[in-house]
Every structure is written in structure tokens, then in C-alpha cells.
C-alpha positions as CSV (number, residue, x, y, z in Angstrom):
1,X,0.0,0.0,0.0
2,X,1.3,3.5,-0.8
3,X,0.5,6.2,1.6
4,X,-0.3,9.7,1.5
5,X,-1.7,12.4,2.8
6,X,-3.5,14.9,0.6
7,X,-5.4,18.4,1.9
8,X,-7.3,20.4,-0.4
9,X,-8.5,24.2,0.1
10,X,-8.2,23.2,3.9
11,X,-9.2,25.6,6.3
12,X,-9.7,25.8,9.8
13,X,-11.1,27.9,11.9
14,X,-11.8,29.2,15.4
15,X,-14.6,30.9,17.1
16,X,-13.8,33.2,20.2
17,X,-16.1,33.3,22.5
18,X,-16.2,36.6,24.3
19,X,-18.5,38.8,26.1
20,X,-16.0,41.9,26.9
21,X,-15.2,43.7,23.7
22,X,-12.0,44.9,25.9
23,X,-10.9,41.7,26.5
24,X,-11.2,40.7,23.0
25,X,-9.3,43.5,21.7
26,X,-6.5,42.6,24.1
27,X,-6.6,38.9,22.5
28,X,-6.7,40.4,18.6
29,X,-3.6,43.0,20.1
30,X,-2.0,39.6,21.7
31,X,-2.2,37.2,18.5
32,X,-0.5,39.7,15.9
33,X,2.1,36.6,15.4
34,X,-0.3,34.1,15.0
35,X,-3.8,33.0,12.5
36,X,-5.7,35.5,10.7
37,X,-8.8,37.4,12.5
38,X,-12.0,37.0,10.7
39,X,-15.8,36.1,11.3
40,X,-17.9,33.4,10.3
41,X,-21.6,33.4,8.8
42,X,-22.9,34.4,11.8
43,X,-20.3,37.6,12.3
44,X,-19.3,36.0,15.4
45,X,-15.6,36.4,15.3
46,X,-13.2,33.8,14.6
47,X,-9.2,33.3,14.3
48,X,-8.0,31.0,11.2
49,X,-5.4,29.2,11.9
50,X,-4.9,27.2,8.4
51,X,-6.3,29.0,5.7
52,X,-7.0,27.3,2.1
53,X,-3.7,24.5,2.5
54,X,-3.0,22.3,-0.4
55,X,-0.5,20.0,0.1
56,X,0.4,16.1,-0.9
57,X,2.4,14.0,0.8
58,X,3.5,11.1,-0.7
59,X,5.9,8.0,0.5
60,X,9.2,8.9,0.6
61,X,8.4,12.0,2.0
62,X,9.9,13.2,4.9
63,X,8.8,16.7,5.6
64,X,9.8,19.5,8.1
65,X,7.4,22.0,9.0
66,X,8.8,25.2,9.8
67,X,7.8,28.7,11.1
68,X,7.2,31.4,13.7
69,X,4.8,30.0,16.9
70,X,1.2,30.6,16.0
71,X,2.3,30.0,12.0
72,X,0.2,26.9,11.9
73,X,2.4,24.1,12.2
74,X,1.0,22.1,15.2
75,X,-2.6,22.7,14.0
76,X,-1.9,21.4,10.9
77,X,-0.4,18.2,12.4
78,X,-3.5,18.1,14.7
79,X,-6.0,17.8,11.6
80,X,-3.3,15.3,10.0
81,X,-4.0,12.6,13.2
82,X,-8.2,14.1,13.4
83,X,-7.9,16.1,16.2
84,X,-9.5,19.0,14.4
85,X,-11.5,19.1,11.4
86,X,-11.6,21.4,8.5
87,X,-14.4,23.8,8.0
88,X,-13.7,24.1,4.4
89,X,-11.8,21.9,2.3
90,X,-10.7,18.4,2.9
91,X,-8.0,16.2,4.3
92,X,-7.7,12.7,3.1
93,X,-5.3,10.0,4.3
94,X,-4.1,6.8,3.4
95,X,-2.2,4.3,5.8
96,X,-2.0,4.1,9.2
97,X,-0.9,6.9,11.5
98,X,0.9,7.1,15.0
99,X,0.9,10.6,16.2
100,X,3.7,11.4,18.9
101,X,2.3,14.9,19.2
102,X,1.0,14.2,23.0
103,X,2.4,10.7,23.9
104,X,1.5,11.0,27.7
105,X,-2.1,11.5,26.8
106,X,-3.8,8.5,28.2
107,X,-2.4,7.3,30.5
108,X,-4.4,6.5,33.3
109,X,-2.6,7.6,36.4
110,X,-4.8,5.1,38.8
111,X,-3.6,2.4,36.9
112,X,-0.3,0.2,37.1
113,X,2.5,0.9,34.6
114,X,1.6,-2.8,33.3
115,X,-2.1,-2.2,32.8
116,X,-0.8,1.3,31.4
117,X,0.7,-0.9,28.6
118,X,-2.6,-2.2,27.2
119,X,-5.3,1.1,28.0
120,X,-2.6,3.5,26.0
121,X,-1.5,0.3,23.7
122,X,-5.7,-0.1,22.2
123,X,-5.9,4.0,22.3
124,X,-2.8,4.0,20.1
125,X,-4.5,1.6,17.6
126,X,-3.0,-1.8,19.2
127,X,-5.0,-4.6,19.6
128,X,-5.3,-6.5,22.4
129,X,-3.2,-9.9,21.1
130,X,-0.3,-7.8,19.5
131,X,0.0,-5.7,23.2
132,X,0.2,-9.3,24.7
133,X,3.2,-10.2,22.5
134,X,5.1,-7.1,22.8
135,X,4.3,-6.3,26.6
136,X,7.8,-7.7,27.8
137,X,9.5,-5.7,25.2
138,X,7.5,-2.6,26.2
139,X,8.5,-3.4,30.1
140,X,12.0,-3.9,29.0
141,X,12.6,-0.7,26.9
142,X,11.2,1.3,29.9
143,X,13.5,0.4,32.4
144,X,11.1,1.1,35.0
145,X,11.3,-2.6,36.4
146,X,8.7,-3.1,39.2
147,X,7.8,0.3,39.4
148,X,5.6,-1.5,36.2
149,X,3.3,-2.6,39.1
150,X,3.0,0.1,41.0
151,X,0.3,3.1,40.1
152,X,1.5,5.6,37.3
153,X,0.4,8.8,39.8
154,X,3.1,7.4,42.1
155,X,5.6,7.9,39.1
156,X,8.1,11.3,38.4
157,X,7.3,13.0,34.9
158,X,10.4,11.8,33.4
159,X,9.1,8.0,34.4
160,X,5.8,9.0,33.1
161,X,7.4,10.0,29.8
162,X,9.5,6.9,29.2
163,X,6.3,4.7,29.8
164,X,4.6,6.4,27.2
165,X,7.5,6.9,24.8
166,X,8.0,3.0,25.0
167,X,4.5,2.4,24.3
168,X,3.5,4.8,21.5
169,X,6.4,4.0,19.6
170,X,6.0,-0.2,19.7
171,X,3.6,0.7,17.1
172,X,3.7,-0.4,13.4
173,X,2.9,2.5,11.5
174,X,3.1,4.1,7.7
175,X,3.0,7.6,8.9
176,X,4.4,9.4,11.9
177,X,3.8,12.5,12.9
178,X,5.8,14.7,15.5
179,X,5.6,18.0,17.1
180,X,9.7,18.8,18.0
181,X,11.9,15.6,17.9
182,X,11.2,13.7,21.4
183,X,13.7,14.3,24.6
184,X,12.9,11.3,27.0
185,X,15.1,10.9,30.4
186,X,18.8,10.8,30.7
187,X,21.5,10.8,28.4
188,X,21.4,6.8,28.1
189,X,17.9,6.6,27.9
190,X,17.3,9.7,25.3
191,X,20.1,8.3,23.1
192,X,18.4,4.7,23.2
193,X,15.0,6.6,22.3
194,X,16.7,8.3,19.5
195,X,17.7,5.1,17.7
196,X,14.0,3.6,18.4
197,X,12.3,6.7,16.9
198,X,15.2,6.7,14.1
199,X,13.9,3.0,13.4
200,X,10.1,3.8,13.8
201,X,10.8,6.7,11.0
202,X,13.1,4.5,8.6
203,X,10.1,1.6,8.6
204,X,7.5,4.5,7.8
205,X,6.2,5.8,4.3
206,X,5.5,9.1,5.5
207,X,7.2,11.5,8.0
208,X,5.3,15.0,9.1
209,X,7.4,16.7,11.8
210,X,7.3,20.7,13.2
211,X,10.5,21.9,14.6
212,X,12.3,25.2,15.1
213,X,15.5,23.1,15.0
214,X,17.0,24.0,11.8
215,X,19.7,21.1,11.7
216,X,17.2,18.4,13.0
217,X,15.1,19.6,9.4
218,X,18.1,19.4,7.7
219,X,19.2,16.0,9.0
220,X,16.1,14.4,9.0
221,X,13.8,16.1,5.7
222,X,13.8,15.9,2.4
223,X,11.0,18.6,2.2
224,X,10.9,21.7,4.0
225,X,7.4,23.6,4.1
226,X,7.8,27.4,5.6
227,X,4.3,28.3,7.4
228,X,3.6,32.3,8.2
229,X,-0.1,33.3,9.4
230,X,-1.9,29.4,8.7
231,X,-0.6,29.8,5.0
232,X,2.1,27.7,3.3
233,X,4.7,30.2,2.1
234,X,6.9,28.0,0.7
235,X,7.6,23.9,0.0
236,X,11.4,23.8,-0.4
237,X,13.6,20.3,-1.4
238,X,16.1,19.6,0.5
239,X,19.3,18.4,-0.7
240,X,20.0,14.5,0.3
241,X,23.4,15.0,0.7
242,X,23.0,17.3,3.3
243,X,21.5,14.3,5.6
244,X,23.5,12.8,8.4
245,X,21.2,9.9,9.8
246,X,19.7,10.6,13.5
247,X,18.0,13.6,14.8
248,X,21.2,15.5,14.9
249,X,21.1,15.4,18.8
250,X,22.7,12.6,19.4
């Protein structure tokens, strides 16, 4: 199967809700960086944060989206894995997607590190049998050892993180999507993640990732799309020979 991802006269919008025309104006005043100010059809008045995007993404492609915060990048990532939908326009996809935007979402903090395994494993699109098969791998890659059976709210951040790094990327996937390459732990443990997300990425079709890290775009994209104000500016190649293999953080 050949995946892709392809938008067409995308646009999304939002509406702000706000009784105090002060406070409002402080909020247009305050967003001068980010999406376009506007109204809908009811005059109710809305910021658009991706206006009329056309893009394809096809295998092979390993594109780095680039610009100023409030540009549009992590919105359009957002409506790549469904978190938002287009009011006009269309996104279509084909092939399955693991989005590392938010890996700790999910994770039930009441719940052991084990059972943590299989509630984020099904959110993340595993089924039951495949958890079961890769559960001891999961464990292992964490390094948490028997904090596995003890509650994740009794867990530090950085423990937190490397349970849900180790989960979200067990999964089998022809597009990833990232928002900044991911920082998990200490040096031993980040550089191990590094080569795990390296893998993940070499095994996919498709790479979308948003960073402000000019030498990770370099090292890791062949495309480089430059966002200003929700709207694409420009969609750039990027020399291959310019790619050293890793995230460049190593």
C-alpha cells in the first residue's frame, strides 16, 4: 500500500467566544504573530489558523514543518491525526498513523505501569493480542522494572514519559507525525529513544514533523514547508546530501 496524505483548500477555523469587547481586543492585540482574525456566517468572530492549504504527501516524504509560533504548524499536524476538522476543504489520508504529538495523553494515572501498557496500547491503535506479544519488550525498553506494578500517579514525569514513549512508539505504522523531535530521560535513555524513533521513521512511508530546530530539518527532511499566518509560504527540497542519519542530537 502506498501512503499519502493529501489536503485540499483546507481551512480551519476558530470561534472566540467573548463577552467583553475589551478583553477581546487585548486577545486580537495579543495574536498579531499568530492566524488570521475573521468572522464566520454568523459575524461572530473567529481566528483561522490554516487557511486554504494544499498540500500532498507522498511515500518517501519526509517533511519538516517550519515557522514562527502561532504559523500553523501544530494545527496542521493536529488535523493530520483528526484532532481537528476542516471547516472548508478536505484532508484525506491513506495508511496508518501514530501521532507522537501528546504521547503522555492516556495514560491513566490510577492504573499500574503494566495495565498502562494495554489502556494506551488499544488507544494507540494496538489490539489486544499484538499488546500481549510485545508487553515484555514494552516493560524492557522502559526500564522502570517493578515500578511497572505500582500506580503511574506514584511515578516522576520523566518516568511517566519513558512509559509512554516506550508504548506509543511499539507501534507499526506508515505515517508518523511529531511536534519537535522527542527528549525522554537521561543521556542513556534519550540516546536509546533516539535510535528507536530513528527505526520507527526508517520503517514508515510518510514523516510530518514541526520543529524550530533548523539542523534536526536538515538531517532528518527531504522537504521543508515554511508556514507564516496558517498559509504555506513556501515547500522547499532539501538536498540528500545534506542528511546525516539521526535527529542531529545525538
Amino acid at each position: 500500500m502506498e501512503a499519502n496524505i493529501i489536503t485540499k483548500n483546507m481551512t480551519v477555523e476558530f470561534p472566540i467566544y467573548e463577552n467583553s469587547h475589551r478583553s477581546l481586543k487585548k486577545k486580537v492585540l495579543n495574536m498579531t504573530t499568530g492566524g488570521r482574525i475573521g468572522s464566520d456566517a454568523g459575524k461572530n468572530p473567529v481566528v483561522r489558523a490554516l487557511d486554504d492549504i494544499n498540500l500532498t504527501f507522498s511515500s518517501g516524504d519526509r517533511v519538516g514543518l517550519v515557522g514562527h509560533n502561532g504559523s500553523g504548524k501544530t494545527t496542521l499536524l493536529r488535523v493530520l491525526t483528526g484532532v481537528y476538522s476542516p471547516v472548508k476543504g478536505e484532508v484525506k489520508t491513506l495508511g496508518r498513523i501514530a501521532s507522537l504529538l501528546d504521547v503522555s495523553m492516556g495514560l491513566d494515572p490510577d492504573a499500574t505501569g503494566f495495565e498502562n501498557i494495554y489502556l494506551k496500547g488499544v488507544m494507540d491503535g494496538l489490539n489486544p493480542e499484538v499488546i500481549r506479544e510485545r508487553v515484555d519488550e514494552i516493560a524492557e525498553f522502559t526500564e522502570l522494572g517493578e515500578y511497572l506494578n505500582l500506580p503511574v500517579k506514584t511515578y516522576s514525569s520523566g518516568m511517566m514519559l519513558r512509559l509512554a514513549f516506550s508504548i506509543s512508539t511499539s507501534v507499526d505504522a506508515d505515517i508518523i507525525i511529531m511536534d519537535e523531535w522527542l527528549s525522554v530521560g537521561d543521556e542513556s535513555f534519550n540516546k536509546k529513544a533516539s535510535e528507536r524513533l530513528n527505526d520507527l521513521i526508517d520503517s514508515a512511508s510518510i514523516l510530518v514533523i514541526a520543529s524550530h530546530d533548523a539542523k534536526l530539518i536538515e538531517n532528518v527532511c527531504n522537504r521543508k514547508i515554511y508556514m507564516e499566518h496558517g498559509r504555506v509560504v513556501s515547500d522547499e527540497h532539501i538536498d540528500s546530501s545534506l542528511h546525516v542519519h539521526g535527529s542531529g542530537n545525538d
